[in-house]
ZADO-799367 format. One record per residue (C-alpha): y, x, z negated; residue in three letters. Coordinates in steps of 0.02 Angstrom, whole numbers, padded with zeros to 5 digits, always signed. Each point is the difference from the previous one (the first is absolute). Last residue first. Example, Ala and Ser with C-alpha at 12.3 -4.5 7.8 and 13.67 -1.06 7.14 Angstrom:
// residues 2
-00053+00684-00357SER
-00172-00069-00033ALA
//
This chain:
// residues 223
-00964-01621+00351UNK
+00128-00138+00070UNK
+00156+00034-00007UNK
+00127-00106-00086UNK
+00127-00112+00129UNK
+00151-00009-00085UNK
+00088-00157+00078UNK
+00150+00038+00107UNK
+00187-00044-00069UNK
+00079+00177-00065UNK
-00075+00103+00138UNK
+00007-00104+00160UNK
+00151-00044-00059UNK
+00073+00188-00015UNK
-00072+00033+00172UNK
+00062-00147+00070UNK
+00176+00062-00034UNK
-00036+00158+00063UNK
-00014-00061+00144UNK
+00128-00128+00043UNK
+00125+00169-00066UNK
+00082+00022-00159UNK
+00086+00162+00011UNK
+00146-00090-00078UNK
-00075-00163-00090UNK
+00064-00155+00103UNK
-00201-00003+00066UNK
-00056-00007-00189UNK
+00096-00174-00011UNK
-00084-00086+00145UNK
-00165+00079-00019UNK
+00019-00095-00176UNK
+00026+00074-00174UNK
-00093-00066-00168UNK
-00080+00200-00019UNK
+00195+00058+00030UNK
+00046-00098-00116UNK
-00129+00042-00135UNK
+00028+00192+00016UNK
+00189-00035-00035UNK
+00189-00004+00089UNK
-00073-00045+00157UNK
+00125+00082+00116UNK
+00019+00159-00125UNK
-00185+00015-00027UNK
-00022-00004+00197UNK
+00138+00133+00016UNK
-00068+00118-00137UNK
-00199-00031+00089UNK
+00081+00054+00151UNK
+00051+00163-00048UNK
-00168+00035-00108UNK
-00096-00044+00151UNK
-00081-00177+00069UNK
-00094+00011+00143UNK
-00150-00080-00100UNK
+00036-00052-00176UNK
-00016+00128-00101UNK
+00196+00031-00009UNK
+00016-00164-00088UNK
-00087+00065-00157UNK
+00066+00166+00003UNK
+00200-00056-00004UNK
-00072-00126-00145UNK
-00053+00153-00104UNK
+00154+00095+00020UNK
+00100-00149-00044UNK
-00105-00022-00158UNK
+00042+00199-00046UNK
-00175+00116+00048UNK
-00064+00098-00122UNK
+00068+00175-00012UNK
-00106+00138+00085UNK
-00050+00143-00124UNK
-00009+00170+00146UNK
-00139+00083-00034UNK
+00007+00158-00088UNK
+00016-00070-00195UNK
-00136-00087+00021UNK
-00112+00135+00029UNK
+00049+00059-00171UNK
+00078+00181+00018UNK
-00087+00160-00065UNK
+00102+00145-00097UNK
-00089+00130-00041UNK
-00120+00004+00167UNK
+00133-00079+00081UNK
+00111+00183-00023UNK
-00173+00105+00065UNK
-00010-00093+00148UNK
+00164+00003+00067UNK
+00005+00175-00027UNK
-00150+00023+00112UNK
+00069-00098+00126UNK
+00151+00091+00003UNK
-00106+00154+00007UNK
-00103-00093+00154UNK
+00164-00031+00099UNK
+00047+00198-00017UNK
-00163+00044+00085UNK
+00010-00112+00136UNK
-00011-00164+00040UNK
-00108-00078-00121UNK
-00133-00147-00014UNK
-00091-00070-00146UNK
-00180-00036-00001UNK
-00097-00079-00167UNK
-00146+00047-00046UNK
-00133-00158-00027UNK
-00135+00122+00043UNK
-00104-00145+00096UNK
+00172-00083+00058UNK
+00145+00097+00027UNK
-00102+00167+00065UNK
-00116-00083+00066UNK
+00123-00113+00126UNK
+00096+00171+00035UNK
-00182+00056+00040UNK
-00028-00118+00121UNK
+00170+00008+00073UNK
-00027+00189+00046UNK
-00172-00042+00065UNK
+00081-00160+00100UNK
+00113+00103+00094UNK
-00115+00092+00074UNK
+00039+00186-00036UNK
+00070+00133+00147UNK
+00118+00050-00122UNK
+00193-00018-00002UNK
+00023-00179+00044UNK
-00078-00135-00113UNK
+00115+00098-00154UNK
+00145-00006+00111UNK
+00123+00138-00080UNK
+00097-00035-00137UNK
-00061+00097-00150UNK
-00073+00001-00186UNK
-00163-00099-00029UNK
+00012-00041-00213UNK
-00157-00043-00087UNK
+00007-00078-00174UNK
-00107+00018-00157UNK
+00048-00105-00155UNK
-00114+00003-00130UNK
-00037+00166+00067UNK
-00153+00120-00028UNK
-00136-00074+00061UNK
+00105-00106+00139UNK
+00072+00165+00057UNK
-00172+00079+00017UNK
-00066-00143+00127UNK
+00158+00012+00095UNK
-00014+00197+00009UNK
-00193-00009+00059UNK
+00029-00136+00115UNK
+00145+00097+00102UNK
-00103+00146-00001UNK
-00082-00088+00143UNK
+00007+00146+00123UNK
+00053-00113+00135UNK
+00081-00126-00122UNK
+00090+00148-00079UNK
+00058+00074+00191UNK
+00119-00169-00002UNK
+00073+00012-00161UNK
+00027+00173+00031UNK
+00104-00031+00169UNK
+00083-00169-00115UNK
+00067+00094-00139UNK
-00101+00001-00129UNK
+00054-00039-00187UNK
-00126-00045-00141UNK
+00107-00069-00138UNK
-00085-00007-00191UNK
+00084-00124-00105UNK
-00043+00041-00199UNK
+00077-00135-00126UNK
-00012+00023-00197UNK
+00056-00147-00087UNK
+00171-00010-00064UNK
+00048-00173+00044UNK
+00103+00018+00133UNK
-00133+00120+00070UNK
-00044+00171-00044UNK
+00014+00170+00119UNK
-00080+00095+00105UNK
+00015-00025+00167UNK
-00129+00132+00097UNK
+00027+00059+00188UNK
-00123+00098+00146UNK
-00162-00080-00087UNK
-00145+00036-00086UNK
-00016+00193-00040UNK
+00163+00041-00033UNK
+00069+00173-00016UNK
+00165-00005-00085UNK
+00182-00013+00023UNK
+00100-00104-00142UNK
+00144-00128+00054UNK
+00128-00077-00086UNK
+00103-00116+00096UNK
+00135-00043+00094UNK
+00061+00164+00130UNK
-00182+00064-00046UNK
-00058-00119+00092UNK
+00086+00063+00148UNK
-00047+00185-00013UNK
-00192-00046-00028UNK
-00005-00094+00150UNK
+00049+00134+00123UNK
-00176+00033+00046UNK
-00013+00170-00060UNK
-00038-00046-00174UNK
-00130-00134+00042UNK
-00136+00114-00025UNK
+00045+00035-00173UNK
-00058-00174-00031UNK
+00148-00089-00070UNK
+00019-00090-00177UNK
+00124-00127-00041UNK
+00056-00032-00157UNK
+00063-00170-00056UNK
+00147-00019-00114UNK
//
């Protein structure tokens, strides 16, 4: 199980209380950063993730004073895995007199030249579960794959449904009813104004439409 070790200056800020709810923790004076992981991976190999955590007043007087470059730049030294957590949910663009595009400038840095990535809490109890969140993928890590939703392939009845609905005005309802009139793709390709016109929701103009598509030339562009 992964330790997690707190600054001792954290130990007033109500975090330390709810991680230790889930995990064990160990107080100490840290020099680089407010949070350390430690712990090994799935496959045993030695993992450190050090958290920076600000909430977004200090965040916001650490660009002025710029200690907000130092701290990133000693997280990446130490941490194969630093992180930077802004904590509240006031209005960030809103509670100092701070163009907008300063604090969105160094957001930018921050994701880009430091390559540190930026996760967002509410509130002191939403950055423990964070935290904790952390620390469990840390041992046990999930494929990519295995998050995204595996979308089966599409049945032949699917597939002709999504054919006919390209053509224009033509939905996934009225795609059913022209499949249903026509029986097959090919039909319905051999059909007549006539014929589409006795389609439900079939109009003179639509019917064009579909005839204009399926019997004009394909005109290539020219380069």
């Amino acid at each position: 199980m992964a330790k997690i070790i707190v600054d001792y200056r954290e130990r007033t800020s109500g975090i330390v209380t709810e991680l230790a709810k889930e995990n064990e923790i160990e107080l100490k004076q840290l020099i680089s950063a407010d949070f350390i992981i430690d712990g090994n991976n799935k496959n045993q190999e030695k993992q450190l993730i050090g958290i920076e955590r600000k909430t977004k007043e200090d965040f916001l007087n650490s660009i002025i004073d710029k200690r907000i470059i130092t701290q990133l730049n000693i997280l990446r030294e130490h941490f194969s895995h630093p992180i930077l957590i802004i904590e509240g949910t006031e209005n960030l663009y809103q509670m100092r007199n701070f163009h907008p595009n300063a604090i969105r400038g160094m957001l930018a840095a921050i994701a880009i030249d430091f390559q540190v990535p930026i996760l967002y809490t509410r509130n002191y109890k939403d950055t423990a579960k964070l935290i904790t969140v952390i620390a469990k993928r840390l041992e046990k890590p999930k494929k990519l794959s295995s998050l995204l939703t595996q979308r089966k392939p599409l049945t032949l009845k699917e597939q002709q449904e999504f054919l006919v609905s390209s053509f224009p005005g033509i939905g996934p309802e009225t795609s059913k009813l022209l499949l249903k009139s026509f029986k097959s793709i090919k039909n319905l390709m051999n059909a007549d104004e006539k014929q589409l016109k006795e389609v439900d929701k079939i109009g003179p103009k639509k019917a064009l439409q579909i005839l204009q598509v399926i019997e004009s030339i394909y005109l290539e562009e020219k380069l």
